[in-house]
C-alpha positions in Angstrom: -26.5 66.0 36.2 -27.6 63.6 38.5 -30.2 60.6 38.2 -32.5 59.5 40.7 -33.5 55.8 40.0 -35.6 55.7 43.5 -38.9 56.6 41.9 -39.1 54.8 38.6 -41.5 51.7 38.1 -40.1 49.4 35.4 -42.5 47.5 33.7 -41.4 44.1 34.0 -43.6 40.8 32.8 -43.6 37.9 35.3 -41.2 35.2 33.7 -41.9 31.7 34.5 -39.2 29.8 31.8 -36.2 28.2 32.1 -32.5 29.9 32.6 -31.0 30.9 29.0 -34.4 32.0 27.7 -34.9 34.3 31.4 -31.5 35.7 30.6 -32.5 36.9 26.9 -36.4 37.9 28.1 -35.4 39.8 31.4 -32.6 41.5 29.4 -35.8 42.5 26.8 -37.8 43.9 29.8 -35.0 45.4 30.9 -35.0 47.7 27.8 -38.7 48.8 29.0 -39.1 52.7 29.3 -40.0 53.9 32.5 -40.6 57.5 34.4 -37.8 58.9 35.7 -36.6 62.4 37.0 -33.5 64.0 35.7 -31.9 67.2 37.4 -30.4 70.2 35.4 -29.4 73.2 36.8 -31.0 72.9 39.8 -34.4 72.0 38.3 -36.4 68.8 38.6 -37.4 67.1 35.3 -39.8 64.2 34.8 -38.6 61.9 32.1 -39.4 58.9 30.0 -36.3 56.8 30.5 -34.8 53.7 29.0 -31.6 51.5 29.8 -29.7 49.6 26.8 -26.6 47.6 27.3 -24.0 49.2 25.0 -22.0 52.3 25.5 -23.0 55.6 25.8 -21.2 56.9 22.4 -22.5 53.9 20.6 -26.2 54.9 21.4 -25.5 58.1 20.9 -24.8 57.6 17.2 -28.0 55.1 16.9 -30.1 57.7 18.0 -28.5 60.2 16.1 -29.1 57.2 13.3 -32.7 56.7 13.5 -33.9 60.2 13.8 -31.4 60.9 10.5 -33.5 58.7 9.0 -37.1 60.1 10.1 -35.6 63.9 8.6 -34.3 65.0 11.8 -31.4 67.1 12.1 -29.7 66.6 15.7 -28.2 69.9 17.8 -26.3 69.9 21.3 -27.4 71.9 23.6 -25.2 71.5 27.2 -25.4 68.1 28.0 -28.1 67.1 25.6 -28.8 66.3 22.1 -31.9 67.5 20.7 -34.3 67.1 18.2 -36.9 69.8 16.9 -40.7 69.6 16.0 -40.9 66.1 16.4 -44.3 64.2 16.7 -44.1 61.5 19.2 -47.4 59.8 18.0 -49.2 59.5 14.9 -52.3 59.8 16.5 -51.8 63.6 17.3 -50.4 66.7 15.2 -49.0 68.0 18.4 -45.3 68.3 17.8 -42.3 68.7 20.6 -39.0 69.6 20.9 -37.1 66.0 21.9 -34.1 66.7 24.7 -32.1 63.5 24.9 -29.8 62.6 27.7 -27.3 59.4 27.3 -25.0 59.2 30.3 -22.9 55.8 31.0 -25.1 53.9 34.4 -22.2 54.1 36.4 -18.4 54.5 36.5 -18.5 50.3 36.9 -21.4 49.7 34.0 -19.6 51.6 31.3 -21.4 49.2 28.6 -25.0 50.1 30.1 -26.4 53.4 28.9 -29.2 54.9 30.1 -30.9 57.4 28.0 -34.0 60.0 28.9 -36.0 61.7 26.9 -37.5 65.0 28.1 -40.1 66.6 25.7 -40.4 70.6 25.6 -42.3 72.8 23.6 -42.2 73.3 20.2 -39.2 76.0 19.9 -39.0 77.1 23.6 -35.8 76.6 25.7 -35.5 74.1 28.1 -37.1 75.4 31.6 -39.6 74.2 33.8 -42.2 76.2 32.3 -41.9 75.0 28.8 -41.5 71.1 29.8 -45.0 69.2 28.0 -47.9 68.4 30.6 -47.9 64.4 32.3 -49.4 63.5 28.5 -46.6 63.8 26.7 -44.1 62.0 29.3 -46.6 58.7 28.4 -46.7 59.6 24.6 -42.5 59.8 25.4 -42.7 56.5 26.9 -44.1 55.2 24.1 -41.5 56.6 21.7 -38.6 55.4 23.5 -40.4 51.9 23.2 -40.8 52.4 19.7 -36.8 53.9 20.0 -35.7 50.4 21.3 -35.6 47.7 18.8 -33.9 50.1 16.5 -31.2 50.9 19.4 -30.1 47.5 20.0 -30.1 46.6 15.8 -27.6 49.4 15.7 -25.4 49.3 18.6 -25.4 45.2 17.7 -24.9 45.6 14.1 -22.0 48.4 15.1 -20.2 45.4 17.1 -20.5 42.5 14.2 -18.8 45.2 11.9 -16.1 46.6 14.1 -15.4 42.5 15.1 -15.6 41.9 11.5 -12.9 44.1 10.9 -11.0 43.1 13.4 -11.4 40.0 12.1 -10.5 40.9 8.7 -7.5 42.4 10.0 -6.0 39.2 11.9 -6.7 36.6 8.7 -4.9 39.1 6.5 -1.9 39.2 8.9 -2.3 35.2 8.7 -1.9 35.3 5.1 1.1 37.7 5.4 2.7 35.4 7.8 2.1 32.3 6.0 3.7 33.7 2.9 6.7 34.9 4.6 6.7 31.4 6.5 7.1 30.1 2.7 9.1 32.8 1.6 12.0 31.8 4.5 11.6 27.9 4.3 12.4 28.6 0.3 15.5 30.4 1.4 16.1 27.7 3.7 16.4 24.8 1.1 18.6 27.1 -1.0 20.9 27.3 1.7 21.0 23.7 3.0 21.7 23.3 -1.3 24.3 26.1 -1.3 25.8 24.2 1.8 26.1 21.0 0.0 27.2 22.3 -3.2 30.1 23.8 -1.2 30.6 20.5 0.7 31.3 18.6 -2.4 33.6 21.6 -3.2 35.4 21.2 -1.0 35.9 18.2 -1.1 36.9 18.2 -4.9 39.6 20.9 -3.9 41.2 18.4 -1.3 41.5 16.2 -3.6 43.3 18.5 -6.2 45.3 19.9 -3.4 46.5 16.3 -2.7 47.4 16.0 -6.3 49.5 18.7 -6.5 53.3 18.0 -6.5 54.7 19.9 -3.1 57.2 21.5 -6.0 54.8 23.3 -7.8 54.1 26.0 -5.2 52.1 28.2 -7.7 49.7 26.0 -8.1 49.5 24.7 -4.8 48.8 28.6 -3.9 45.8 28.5 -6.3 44.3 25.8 -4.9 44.4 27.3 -1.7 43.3 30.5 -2.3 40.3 28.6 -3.9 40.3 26.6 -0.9 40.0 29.3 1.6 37.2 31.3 -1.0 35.2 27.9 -0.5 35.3 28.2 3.5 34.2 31.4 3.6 31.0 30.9 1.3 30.8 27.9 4.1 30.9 30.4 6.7 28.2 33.1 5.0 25.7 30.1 4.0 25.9 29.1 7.7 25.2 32.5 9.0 22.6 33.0 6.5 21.1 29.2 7.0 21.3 29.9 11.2 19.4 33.4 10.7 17.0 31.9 8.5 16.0 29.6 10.5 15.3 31.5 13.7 13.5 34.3 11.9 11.2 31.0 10.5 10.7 30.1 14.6 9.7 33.9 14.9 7.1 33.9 12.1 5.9 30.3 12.5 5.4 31.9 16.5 3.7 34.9 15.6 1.1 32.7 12.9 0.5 30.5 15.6 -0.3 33.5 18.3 -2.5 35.1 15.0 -4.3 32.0 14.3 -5.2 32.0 17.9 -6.7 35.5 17.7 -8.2 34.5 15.2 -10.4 31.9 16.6 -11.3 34.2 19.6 -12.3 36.8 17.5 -14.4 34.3 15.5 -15.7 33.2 18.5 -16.8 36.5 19.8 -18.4 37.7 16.1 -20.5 34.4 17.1 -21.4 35.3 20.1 -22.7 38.4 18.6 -24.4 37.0 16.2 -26.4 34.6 18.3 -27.2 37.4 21.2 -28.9 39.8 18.1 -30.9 36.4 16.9 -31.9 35.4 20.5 -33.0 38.7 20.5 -34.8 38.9 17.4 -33.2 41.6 16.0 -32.6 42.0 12.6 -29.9 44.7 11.0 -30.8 48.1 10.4 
């Protein structure tokens, strides 16, 4: 299917304002429909066009979306999704069968969609012959136009929810991490107490060791043996305290890289936010 973009005549305002406010009103005239031709199986089409900047799978399901929403069923139909008897003005009870086309605008703008729209009639297949007269490419135009606003709610509102979650996601792994931060650093004081109980232990069995007569071998073998127990639990706090602590440089590490995440994703939910008001958009 290819497009040829040579012919069409967007319908552009002249803008006369300053720099941020010509980025948001260009990218509005931007969304303009305009007449373009699409080719299928070797046949020529005039369509009513439109370009949006989201993906083609996103505007896919806002179309899809809207029309839901009017009592419209959608079928596929080769590379198409179509709609059946729908009126594309309420000033006429003519009614047409809606072909929609949404293809990516090239291989390096995957996040600009263009979508046509080629009416047929009512419950005919899609040939030449059956393709509506010049009328209902204008009445098309208008319904794209109409199509639009509700486009860009969607495919905006789509982002601020799968950002949200995302979102969600990161500050619930911050929570996780913060408890486990506690979690170790608890273990850590019972060590560094463990350690010094054992410390003063130890130091209580020197003291009986040098209290025991060098006759009384027995005993001298108890204290020892209690001696030896006490180095050991020395050794294991240690081990534990040393593991402890780098798994507490590990999870400290990873909050730090989540928290950081966190603000970017904040930060881009935001940025979202402000590009649907600037836009005047308001969620479906």
């Amino acid at each position: 299917m290819n497009w040829n973009n040579k012919n069409f005549c967007m319908r552009k305002p002249l803008l006369f304002l300053l720099p941020a406010v010509f980025v948001i009103t260009s990218l509005k005239a931007q969304l303009q429909s305009y007449s373009s031709h699409l080719t299928f199986q070797k046949n020529q089409y005039t369509v009513a066009a439109i370009q949006v900047p989201f993906d083609e799978d996103v505007v896919t399901s806002a179309i899809k979306d809207y029309m839901s929403r009017r009592g419209f069923k959608d079928a596929k139909y080769k590379d198409f999704v179509v709609f059946r008897s729908v009126p594309l003005d309420s000033a006429t009870n003519v009614f047409s069968d809606a072909y929609f086309n949404i293809n990516r605008k090239s291989r390096s703008e995957k996040d600009i969609s263009i979508v046509s729209m080629l009416p047929v009639k009512k419950g005919q297949t899609l040939l030449p012959a059956s393709v509506e007269d010049s009328s209902f490419i204008n009445r098309s135009l208008v319904f794209l136009d109409s199509l639009r606003p509700y486009i860009l709610s969607y495919s905006l509102h789509q982002e601020i929810l799968t950002k949200q979650g995302t979102l969600g996601k990161v500050n619930s792994k911050i929570i996780s991490l913060k408890n486990d931060s506690g979690d170790i650093a608890k273990k850590i004081r019972g060590y560094e107490s463990d350690l010094m109980d054992n410390r003063n232990d130890q130091e209580k069995q020197t003291r009986e060791l040098n209290n025991i007569s060098v006759g009384n071998q027995s005993a001298l073998a108890k204290a020892h043996k209690r001696m030896d127990k006490l180095m050991n639990k020395q050794t294991d706090y240690e081990k534990r305290l040393r593991n402890a602590r780098q798994d507490l440089d590990k999870t400290l590490s990873a909050l730090r890289d989540q928290q950081s995440l966190s603000e970017k994703e904040t930060q881009a939910l935001e940025a979202i936010k402000l590009r649907q008001q600037n836009l005047g958009i308001t969620t479906p």
